[in-house]
ZATORLO-421808 format. One line per field, with one value per residue (C-alpha): residue number from 1; residue in three letters; x, y, z. Coordinates in nm, 2 decimals, always signed. Each point is the difference from the previous one (the first is absolute). Example, Ala and Ser with C-alpha at 12.3 -4.5 7.8 and 13.67 -1.06 7.14 Angstrom:
BEGIN
nr: (1 | 2)
rest: (ALA | SER)
c1: (+1.23 | +0.14)
c2: (-0.45 | +0.34)
c3: (+0.78 | -0.07)
This chain:
BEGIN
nr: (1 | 2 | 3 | 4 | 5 | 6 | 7 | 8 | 9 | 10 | 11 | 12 | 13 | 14 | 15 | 16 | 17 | 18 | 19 | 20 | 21 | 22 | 23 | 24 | 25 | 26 | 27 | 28 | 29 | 30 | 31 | 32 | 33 | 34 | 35 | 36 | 37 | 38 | 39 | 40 | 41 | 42 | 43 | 44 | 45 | 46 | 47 | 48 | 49 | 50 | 51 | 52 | 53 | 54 | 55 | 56 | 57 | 58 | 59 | 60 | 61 | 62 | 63 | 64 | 65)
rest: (UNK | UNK | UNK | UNK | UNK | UNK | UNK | UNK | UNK | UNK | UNK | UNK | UNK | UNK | UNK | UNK | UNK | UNK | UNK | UNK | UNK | UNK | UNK | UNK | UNK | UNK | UNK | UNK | UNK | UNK | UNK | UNK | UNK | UNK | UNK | UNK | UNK | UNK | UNK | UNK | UNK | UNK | UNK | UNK | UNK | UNK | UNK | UNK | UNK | UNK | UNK | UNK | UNK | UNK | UNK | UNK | UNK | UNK | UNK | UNK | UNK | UNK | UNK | UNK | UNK)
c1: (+0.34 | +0.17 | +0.10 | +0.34 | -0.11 | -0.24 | +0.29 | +0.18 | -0.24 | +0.12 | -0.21 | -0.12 | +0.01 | -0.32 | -0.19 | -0.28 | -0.30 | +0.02 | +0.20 | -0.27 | +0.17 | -0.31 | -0.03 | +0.35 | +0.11 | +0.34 | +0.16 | -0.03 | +0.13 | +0.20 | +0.03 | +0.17 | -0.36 | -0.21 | -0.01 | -0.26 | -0.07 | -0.21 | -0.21 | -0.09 | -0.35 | +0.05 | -0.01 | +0.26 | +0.14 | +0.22 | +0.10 | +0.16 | +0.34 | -0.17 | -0.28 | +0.16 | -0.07 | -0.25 | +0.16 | +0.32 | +0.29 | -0.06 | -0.34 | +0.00 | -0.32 | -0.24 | -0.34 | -0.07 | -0.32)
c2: (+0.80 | +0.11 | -0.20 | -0.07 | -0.08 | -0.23 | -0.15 | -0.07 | -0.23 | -0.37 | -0.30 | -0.07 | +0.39 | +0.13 | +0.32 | +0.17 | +0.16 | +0.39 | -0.10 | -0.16 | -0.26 | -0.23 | -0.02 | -0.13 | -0.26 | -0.17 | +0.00 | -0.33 | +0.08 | +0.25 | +0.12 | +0.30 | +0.20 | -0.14 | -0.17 | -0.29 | +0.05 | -0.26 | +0.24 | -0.15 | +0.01 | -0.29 | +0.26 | -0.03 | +0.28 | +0.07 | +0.38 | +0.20 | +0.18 | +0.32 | -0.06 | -0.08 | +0.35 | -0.12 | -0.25 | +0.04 | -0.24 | +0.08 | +0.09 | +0.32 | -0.03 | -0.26 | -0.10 | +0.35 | -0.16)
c3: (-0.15 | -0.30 | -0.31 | +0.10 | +0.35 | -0.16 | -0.22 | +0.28 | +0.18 | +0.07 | +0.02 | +0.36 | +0.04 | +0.26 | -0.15 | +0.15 | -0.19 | +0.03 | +0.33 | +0.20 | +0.18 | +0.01 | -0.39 | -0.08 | -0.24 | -0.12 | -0.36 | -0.15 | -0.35 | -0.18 | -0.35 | -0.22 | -0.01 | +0.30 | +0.37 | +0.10 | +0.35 | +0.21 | +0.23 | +0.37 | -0.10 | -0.19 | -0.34 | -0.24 | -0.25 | -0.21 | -0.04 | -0.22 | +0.08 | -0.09 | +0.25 | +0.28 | +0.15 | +0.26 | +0.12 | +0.26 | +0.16 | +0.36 | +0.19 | +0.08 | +0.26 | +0.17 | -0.01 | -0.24 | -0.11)
């Protein structure tokens, strides 16, 4: 996603790495330069506005690993 995308993001918003829908995660927190996001793995991250570009608001395919 872009940076404004990524500015846009609410807590409790779903996000899915590179669109895989079975590596997803919510937004927990928000700030002016980063996102924390609490990956279903268990992982937790937080990520820069500017390197968001992996990571997308809906899956765009299934079981792609």
């Amino acid at each position: 996603m872009t940076v404004a995308e990524s500015k846009s993001l609410k807590e409790g918003s779903r996000v899915y790495w590179r669109g895989d829908a079975n590596d997803s995660g919510r937004i927990t927190e928000t700030s002016w330069d980063a996102v924390t996001i609490a990956w279903d793995n268990g992982q937790v991250a937080t990520v820069h506005h500017g390197d968001m570009r992996e990571i997308e608001r809906a899956p765009a395919r299934r079981g792609a690993r």
